[in-house]
N, C-alpha and C positions, 0 to 999 in steps of 0.2 A: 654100723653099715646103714641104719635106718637114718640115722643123721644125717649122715648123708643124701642119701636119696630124698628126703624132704627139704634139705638144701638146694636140691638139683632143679626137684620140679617148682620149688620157691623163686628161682629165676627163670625157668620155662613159661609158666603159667602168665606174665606180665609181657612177656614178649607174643605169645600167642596172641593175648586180649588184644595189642597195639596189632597186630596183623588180620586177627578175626575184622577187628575195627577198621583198618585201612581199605579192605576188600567189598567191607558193606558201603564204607562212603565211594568207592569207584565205581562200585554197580549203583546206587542211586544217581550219582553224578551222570554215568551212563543212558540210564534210564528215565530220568527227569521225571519220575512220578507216574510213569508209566511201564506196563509189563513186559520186559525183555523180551519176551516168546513171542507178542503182538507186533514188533518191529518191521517184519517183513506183510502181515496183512495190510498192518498201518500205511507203508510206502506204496503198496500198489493202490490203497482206495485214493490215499492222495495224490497218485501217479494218475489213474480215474479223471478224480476230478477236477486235476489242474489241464488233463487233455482235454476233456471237456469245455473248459470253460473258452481254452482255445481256441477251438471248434467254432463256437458260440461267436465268441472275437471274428473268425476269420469268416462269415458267412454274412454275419452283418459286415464287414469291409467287402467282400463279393458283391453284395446286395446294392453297396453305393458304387461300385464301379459299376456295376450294370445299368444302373438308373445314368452316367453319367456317359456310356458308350450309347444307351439311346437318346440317351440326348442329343450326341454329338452325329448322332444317323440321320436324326428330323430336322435337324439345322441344315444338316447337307443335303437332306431328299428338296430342301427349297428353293435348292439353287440349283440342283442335278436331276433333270426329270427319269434317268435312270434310277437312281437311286429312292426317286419317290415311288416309283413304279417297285422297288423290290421294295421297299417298307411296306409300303399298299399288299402286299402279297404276304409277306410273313405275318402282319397283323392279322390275314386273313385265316391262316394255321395254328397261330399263338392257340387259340381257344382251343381246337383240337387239340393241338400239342402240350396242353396242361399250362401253358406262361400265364394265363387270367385264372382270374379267380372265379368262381360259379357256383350256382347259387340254385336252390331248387326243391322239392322232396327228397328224402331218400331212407338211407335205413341205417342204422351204426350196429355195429356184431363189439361184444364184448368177449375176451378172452382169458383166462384167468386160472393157475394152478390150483391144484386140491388145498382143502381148508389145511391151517397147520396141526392141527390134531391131527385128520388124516396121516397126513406126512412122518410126522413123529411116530405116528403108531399107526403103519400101513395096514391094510389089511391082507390077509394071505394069498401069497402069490401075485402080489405087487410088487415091484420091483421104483427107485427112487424116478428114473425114467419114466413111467406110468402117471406119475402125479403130477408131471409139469407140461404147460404149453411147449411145442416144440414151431421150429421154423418152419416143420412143410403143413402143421397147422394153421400158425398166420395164413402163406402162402396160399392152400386152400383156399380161403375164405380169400381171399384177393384176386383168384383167380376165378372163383364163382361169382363174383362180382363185376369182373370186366367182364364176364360170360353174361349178366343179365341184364348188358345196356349202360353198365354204369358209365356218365359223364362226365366222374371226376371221383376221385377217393384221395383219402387222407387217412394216414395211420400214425394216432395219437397227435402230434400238433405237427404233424408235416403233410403237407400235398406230396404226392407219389404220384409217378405215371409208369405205362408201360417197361419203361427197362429200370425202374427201381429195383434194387437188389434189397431184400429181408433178407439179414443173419441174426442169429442167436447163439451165445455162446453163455453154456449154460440155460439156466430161467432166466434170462436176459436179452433182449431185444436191442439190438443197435442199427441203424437208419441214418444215414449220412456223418457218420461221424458223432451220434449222438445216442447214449445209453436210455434205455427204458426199463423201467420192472415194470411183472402184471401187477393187474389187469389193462389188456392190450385193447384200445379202442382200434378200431378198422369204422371210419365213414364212408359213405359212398352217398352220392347225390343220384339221382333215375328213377324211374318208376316205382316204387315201393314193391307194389306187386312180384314183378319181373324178376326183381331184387332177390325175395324172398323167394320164389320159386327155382330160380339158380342157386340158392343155396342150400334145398330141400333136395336138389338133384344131383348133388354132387355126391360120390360117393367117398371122397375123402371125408368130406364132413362128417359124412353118416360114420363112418369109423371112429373120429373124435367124439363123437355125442355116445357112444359105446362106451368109451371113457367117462364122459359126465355125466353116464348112468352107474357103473359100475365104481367108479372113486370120487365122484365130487366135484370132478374139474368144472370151472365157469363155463356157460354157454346163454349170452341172451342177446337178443334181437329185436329191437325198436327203432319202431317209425319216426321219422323227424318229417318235420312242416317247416318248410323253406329256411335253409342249413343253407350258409354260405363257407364254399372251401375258399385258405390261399391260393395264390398263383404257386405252380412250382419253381424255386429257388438254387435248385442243385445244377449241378453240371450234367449236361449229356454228351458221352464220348462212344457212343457207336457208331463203330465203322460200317458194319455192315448186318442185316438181317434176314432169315429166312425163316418160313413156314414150314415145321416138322408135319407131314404127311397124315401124321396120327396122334396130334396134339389131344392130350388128355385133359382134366380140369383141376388137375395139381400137378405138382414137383414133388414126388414122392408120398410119404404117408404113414402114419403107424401101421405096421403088421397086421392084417384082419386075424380078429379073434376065433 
């Protein structure tokens, strides 16, 4: 009987090998040198960063069709005194409306999650939410900003005006179609002073800096001597606008402690 059985698994064992073997060359073949688990992180960074690159694509092709619509404005404002007459006019807005670039004093705020030690090893009663920049942080500080006069602001390498929308998804900062990690620069061009005193007055800030007393989070604020912003580049699509009666100096905010 033993005879047997050592006969049996004498032609089991060769067929296993050839199977063991077949399964490891279809997962490397699979996997191409890379970790089967990682597959789907892998696809979304490079889902990321081919929409990005995009983006990037489709803003500079924006950028020359708009150079090539006003072109085609100022040929016609020369021959149509109507039309020089609205050119003459929107030129006269562009600067307010953020389309030039400008150029001046001002101040840049830095923004920036807790060190990564921190993170790793919170401290108690911290929570992962505690340690990261969040969006009505930006927003804060951009809204104490427009509050102290500012004539033009940029966050990290884009011009922003008024109806710019800041989201963040995660520790992540995105702005027209285009990703940022911290640390988050916010420029603003106006009086330095002004600057900084709207952003001592605010009381969302003062809740962040609570934060970057108590975990570490970034917070700093420097003076610039004549900072030139872009023109803004984006699309503007509002329809219409109004004034909340009881406009505050942020869009929400961390929980006061």
């Amino acid at each position: 009987m033993s005879s047997v059985r050592r006969r049996a698994w004498g032609s089991i064992i060769p067929a296993l090998t050839v199977l063991a073997g077949a399964l490891f060359a279809a997962s490397a073949s699979t996997a191409r040198g890379t970790d089967l688990r990682d597959t789907g992180r892998t696809r979304i960074t490079e889902l990321i960063t081919s929409e990005q690159r995009r983006t990037l694509g489709e803003r500079a092709h924006y950028d020359r069709l708009r150079r090539d619509v006003d072109g085609l404005s100022r040929a016609a404002g020369r021959a149509d005194a109507r039309v020089n007459q609205a050119q003459g006019e929107a030129d006269r807005l562009a600067a307010r409306a953020g389309m030039t670039p400008v150029g001046g004093d001002g101040v840049r705020v830095v923004l920036d999650d807790a060190p990564r030690g921190t993170q790793d090893a919170p401290p108690a009663g911290a929570g992962p939410d505690d340690l990261v920049v969040h969006q009505a942080d930006v927003q804060a500080v951009v809204n104490a900003l427009w509050a102290g006069g500012a004539q033009g602001m940029q966050i990290m390498d884009q011009r922003v005006i008024g109806t710019s929308a800041v989201r963040c998804v995660g520790n992540t900062l995105i702005l027209q179609g285009v990703v940022y990690s911290p640390p988050f620069r916010i420029t603003a061009v106006g009086d330095p002073g002004r600057l900084r005193a709207a952003l001592d007055a605010s009381s969302a800030i003062s809740v962040y800096q609570r934060y970057v007393r108590a975990y570490g989070l970034g917070w700093k604020v420097h003076a610039l001597r004549r900072v030139t912003l872009p023109a803004y580049t984006g699309n503007v699509t509002m329809k219409h606008a109004t004034v909340p009666p009881d406009a505050g100096d942020s869009a929400g905010g961390r929980p006061p402690e």
